[in-house]
C-alpha positions as CSV (number, residue, x, y, z in Angstrom):
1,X,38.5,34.1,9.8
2,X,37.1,31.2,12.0
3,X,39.1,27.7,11.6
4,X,37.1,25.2,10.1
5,X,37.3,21.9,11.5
6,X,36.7,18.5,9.4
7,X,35.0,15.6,11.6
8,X,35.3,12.0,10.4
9,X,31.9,10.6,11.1
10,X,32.6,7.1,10.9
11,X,34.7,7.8,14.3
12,X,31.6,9.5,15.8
13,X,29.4,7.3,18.0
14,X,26.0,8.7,16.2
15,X,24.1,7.8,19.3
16,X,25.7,11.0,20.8
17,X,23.8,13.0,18.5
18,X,20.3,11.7,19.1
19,X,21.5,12.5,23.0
20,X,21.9,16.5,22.0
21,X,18.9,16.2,19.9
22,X,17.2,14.8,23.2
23,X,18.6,17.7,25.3
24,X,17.9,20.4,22.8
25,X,14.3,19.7,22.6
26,X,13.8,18.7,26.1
27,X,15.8,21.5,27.4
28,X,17.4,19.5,30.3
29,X,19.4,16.5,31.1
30,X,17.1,14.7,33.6
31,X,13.7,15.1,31.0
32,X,16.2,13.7,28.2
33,X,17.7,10.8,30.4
34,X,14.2,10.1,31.3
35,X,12.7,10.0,27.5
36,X,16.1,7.9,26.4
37,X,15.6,5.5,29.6
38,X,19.3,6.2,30.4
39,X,20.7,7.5,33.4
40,X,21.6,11.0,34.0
41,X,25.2,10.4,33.7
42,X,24.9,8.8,30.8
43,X,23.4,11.9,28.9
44,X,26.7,14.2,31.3
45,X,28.9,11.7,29.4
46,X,27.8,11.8,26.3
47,X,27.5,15.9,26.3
48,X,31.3,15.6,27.4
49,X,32.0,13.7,24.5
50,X,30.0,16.1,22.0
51,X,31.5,19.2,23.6
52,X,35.0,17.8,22.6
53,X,33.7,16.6,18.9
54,X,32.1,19.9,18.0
55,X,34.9,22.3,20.2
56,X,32.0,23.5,22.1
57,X,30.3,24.0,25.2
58,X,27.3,23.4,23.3
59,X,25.1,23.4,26.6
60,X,25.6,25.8,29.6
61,X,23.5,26.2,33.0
62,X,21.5,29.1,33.7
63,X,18.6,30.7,35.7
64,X,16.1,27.9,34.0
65,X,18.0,25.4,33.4
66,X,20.7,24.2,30.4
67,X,20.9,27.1,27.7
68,X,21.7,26.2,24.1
69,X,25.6,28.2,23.4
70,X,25.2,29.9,19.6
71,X,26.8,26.9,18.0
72,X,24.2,24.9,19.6
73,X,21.2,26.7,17.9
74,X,22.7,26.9,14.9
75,X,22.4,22.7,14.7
76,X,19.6,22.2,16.3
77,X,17.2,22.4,13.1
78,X,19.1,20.5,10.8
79,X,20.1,17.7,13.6
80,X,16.2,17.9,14.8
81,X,15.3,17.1,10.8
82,X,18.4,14.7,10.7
83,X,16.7,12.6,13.8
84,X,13.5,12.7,11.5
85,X,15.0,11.0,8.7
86,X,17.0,8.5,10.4
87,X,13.5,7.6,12.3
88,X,12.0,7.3,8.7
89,X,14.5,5.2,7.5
90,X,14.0,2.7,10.6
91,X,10.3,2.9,10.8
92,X,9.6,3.8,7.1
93,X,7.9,7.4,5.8
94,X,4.3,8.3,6.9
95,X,2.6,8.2,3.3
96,X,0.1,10.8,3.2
97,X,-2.0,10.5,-0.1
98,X,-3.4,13.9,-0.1
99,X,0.2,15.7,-0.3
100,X,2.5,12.7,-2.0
101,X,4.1,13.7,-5.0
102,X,5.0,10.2,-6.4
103,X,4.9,8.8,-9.5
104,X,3.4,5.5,-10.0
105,X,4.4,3.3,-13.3
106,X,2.2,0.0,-14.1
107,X,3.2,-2.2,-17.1
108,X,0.7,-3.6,-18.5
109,X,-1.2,-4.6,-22.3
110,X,-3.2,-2.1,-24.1
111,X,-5.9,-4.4,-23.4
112,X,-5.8,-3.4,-19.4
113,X,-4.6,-0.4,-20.2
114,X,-8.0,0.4,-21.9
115,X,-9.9,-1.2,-19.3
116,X,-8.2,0.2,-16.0
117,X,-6.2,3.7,-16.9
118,X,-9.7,5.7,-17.6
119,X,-11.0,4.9,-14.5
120,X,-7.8,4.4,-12.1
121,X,-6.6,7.8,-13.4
122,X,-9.7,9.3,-12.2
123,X,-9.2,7.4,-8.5
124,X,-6.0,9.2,-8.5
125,X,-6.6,12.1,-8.7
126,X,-9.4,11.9,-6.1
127,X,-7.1,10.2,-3.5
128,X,-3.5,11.4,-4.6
129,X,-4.0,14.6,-6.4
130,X,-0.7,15.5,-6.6
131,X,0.7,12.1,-7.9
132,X,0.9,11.4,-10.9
133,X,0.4,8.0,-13.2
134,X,2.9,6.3,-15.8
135,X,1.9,3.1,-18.1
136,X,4.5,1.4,-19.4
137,X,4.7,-1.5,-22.5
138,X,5.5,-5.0,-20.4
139,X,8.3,-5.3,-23.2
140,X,9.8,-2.2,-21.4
141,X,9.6,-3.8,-17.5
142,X,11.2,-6.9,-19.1
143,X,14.1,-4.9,-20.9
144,X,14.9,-3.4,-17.6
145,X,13.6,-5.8,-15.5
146,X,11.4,-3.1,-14.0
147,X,9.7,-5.0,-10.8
148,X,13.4,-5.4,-9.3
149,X,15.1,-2.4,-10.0
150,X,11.9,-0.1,-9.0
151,X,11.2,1.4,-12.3
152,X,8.0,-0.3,-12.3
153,X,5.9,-0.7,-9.5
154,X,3.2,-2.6,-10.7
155,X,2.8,-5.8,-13.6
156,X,-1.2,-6.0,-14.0
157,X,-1.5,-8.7,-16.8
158,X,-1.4,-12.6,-17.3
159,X,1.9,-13.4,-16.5
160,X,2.4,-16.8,-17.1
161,X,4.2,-17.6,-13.6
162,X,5.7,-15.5,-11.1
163,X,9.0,-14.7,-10.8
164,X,11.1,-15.4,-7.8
165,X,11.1,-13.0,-5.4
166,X,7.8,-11.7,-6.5
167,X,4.1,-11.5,-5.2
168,X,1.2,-11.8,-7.3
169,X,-2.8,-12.1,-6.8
170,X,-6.1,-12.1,-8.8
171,X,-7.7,-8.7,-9.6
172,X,-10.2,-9.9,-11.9
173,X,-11.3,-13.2,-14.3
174,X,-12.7,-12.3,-17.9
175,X,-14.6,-14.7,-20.5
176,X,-13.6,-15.3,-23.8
177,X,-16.0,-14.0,-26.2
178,X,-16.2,-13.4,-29.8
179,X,-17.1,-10.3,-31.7
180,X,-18.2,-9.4,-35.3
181,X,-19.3,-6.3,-37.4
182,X,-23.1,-5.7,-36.6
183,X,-23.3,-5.4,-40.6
184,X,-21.4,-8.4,-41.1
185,X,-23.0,-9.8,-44.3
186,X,-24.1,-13.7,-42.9
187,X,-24.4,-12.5,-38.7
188,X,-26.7,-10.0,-38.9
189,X,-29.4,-11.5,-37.3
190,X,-27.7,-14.8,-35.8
191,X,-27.9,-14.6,-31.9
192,X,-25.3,-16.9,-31.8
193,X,-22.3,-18.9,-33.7
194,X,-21.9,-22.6,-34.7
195,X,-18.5,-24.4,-34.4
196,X,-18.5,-25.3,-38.7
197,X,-19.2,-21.3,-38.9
198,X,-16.6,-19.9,-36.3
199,X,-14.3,-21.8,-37.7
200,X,-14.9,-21.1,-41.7
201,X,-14.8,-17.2,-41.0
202,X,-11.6,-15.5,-41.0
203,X,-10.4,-14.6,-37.8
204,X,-8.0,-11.4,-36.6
205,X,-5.7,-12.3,-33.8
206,X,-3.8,-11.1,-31.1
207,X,0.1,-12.1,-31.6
208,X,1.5,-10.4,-28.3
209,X,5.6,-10.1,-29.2
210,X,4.9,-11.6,-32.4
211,X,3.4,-14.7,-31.5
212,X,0.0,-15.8,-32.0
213,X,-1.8,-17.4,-29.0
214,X,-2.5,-20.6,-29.4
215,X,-6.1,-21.2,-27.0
216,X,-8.3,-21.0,-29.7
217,X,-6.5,-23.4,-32.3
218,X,-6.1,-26.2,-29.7
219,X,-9.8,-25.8,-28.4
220,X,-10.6,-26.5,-32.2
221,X,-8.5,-29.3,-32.6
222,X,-9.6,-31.0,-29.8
223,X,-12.8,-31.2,-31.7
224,X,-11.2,-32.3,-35.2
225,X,-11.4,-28.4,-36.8
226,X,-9.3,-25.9,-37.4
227,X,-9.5,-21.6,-38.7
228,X,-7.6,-19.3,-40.7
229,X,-6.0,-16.2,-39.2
230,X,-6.1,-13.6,-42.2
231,X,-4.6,-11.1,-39.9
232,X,-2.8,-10.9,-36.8
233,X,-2.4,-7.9,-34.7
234,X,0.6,-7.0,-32.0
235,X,-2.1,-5.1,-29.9
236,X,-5.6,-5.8,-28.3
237,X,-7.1,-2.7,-29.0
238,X,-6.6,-3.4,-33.1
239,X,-8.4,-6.3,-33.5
240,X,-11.9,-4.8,-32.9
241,X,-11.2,-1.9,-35.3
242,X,-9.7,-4.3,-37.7
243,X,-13.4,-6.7,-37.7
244,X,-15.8,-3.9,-37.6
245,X,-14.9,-3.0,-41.0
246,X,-14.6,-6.4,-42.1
247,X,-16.0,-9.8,-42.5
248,X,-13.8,-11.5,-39.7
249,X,-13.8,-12.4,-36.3
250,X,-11.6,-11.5,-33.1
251,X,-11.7,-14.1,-30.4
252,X,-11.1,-11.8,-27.2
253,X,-11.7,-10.7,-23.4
254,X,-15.5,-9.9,-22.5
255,X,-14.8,-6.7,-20.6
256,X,-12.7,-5.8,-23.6
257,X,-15.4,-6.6,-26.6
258,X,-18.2,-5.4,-24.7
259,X,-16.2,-1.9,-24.2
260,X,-15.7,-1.3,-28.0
261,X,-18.5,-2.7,-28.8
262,X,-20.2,0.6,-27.1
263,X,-18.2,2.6,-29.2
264,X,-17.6,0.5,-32.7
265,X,-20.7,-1.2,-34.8
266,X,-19.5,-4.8,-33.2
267,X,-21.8,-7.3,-31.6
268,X,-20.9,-10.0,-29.2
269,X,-21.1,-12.8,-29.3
270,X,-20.7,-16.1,-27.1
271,X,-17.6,-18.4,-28.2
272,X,-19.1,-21.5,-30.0
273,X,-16.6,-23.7,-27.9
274,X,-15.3,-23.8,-24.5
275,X,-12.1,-21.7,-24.2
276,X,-10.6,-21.0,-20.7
277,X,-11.3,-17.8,-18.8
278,X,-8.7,-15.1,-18.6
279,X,-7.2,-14.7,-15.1
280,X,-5.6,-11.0,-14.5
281,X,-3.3,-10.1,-11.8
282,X,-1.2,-7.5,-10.4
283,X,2.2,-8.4,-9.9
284,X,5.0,-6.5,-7.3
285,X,8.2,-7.0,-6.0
286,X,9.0,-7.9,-2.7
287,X,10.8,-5.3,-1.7
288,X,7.9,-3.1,-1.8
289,X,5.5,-5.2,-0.2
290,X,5.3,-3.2,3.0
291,X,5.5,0.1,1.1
292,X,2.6,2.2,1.9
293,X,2.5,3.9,-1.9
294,X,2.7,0.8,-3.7
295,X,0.0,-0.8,-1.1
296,X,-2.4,2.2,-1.3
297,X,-1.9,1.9,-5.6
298,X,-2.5,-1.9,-5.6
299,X,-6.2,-1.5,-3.1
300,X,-6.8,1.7,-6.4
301,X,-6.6,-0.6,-8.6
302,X,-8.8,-3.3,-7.3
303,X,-11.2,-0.8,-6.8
304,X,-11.0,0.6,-10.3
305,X,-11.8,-2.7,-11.3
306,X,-14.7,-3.0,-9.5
307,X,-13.3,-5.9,-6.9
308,X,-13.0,-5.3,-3.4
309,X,-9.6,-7.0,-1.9
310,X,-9.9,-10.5,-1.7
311,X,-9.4,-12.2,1.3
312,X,-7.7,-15.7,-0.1
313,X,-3.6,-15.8,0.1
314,X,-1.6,-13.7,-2.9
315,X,0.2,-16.0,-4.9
316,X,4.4,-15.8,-3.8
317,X,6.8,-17.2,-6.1
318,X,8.3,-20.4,-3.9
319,X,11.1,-19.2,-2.1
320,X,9.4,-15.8,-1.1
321,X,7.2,-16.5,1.6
């Protein structure tokens, strides 16, 4: 029974290596010194050194040159894919869309969710069709804080600032509009609503982790008014099935209202005071800035919004640039 003998890497000089990966391939000493810019007796040297690691000849002369010993051709594929990998960890993997097998995850609301999974999934599958997609609650990036650790690789939302060491731009701005049941019993025919009216009807809101948001009631009490919220919702996507069978109204996103209101008897209408617009983004962590996945999801998503990438500066969180 052969004698199996243990090598302690860390005493190895792994340059060595990539000098009998050189020689292997190239099939001679003077093409390998020539490829490594070393001299020739640099790459004698180091094949002295390797013969005495491995207990080896390793390489022996013949009619055509240096010719691979047994022990030699038994290594060469893994230390030819071993040379592979270490270049890929330097240089980072070639990302090829068409055979990656990745699995994205983006945290984000319901209300993006319903506006970007139907047609980002279908972008997927045309460009990466054998990736796969993952949407995740923002409560869940938060628990494990998702952007850092990798779980998540993308935040699109309204975060309200952006966390240190993370980079954030603009992927699309959205007007607050309201809607109402098209058989609402006093709106039926109104083409649009009065402040005294807005604010006498009862209103359904979104409470995103429980808590109300609060744009609408200070735009009223700017102006001396105020509403009643008869019921408050934890998820976009409610509030329009909640007021088209009802006498309220939801105080919402454009893209979002004018989506349902395709599918639900609502109609929209323009907010009877001026509210702020809406600015989404899409949020990553640095350390995946220069990764070519997370890149080529990010320009999907900008595209299944119907933006093309903007040219001004992403947002960095101070600290990051």
């Amino acid at each position: 029974m052969a004698t199996i003998t243990l090598v302690n890497l860390s005493a190895i000089d792994l340059n060595l290596l990539l000098v009998l990966a050189t020689v292997l391939e190239e099939g001679s000493a003077t093409r390998a010194a020539a490829r490594l810019h070393v001299t020739q007796s640099a790459v004698s040297n180091a094949l002295a050194r390797l013969r005495r690691v491995f207990d080896d000849p390793l390489l022996v002369r013949g009619p055509g040159g240096l010719v691979p010993t047994p022990r030699a051709l038994a290594i060469a594929p893994r230390l030819a894919g071993a040379m592979e990998t270490l270049r890929g960890v330097v240089h980072g993997e070639t990302f090829d869309p068409r055979t990656t097998t990745r699995r994205f995850t983006i945290a984000c609301t319901d209300l993006v969710a319903a506006l970007l999974v139907p047609e980002l999934g279908a972008r997927l599958r045309a460009k990466m069709p054998l990736a796969s997609l993952r949407i995740v609650t923002i409560e869940h990036m938060m628990a494990r804080d998702g952007l850092a650790t990798g779980d998540v690789d993308l935040l699109v939302g309204v975060p309200p600032t952006v966390p240190t060491g993370c980079i954030a731009e603009p992927v699309y701005d959205d007007t607050l509009v309201c809607i109402v049941a098209r058989t609402h019993p006093t709106l039926q025919r109104a083409k649009r609503l009065d402040v005294v009216t807005y604010a006498a009807l009862p209103h359904v809101e979104i409470a995103l982790f429980g808590e109300a948001n609060r744009i609408v009631d200070v735009a009223l009490a700017r102006i001396g008014s105020a509403r009643k919220v008869v019921v408050a919702v934890p998820h976009f996507t409610l509030a329009p099935l909640v007021v088209a069978r009802s006498d309220a109204v939801a105080t919402l996103g454009k893209k979002l209202a004018t989506t349902y209101a395709k599918m639900l008897p609502l109609r929209v209408l323009g907010a009877p005071i001026p509210l702020p617009a809406i600015r989404v983004k899409q949020m990553w962590h640095v350390r995946s800035a220069n990764d070519a996945g997370t890149s080529a999801l990010r320009d999907l998503v900008r595209r299944a919004l119907r933006l093309s990438p903007r040219r001004t500066r992403a947002d960095t969180a101070p600290g990051d640039s």
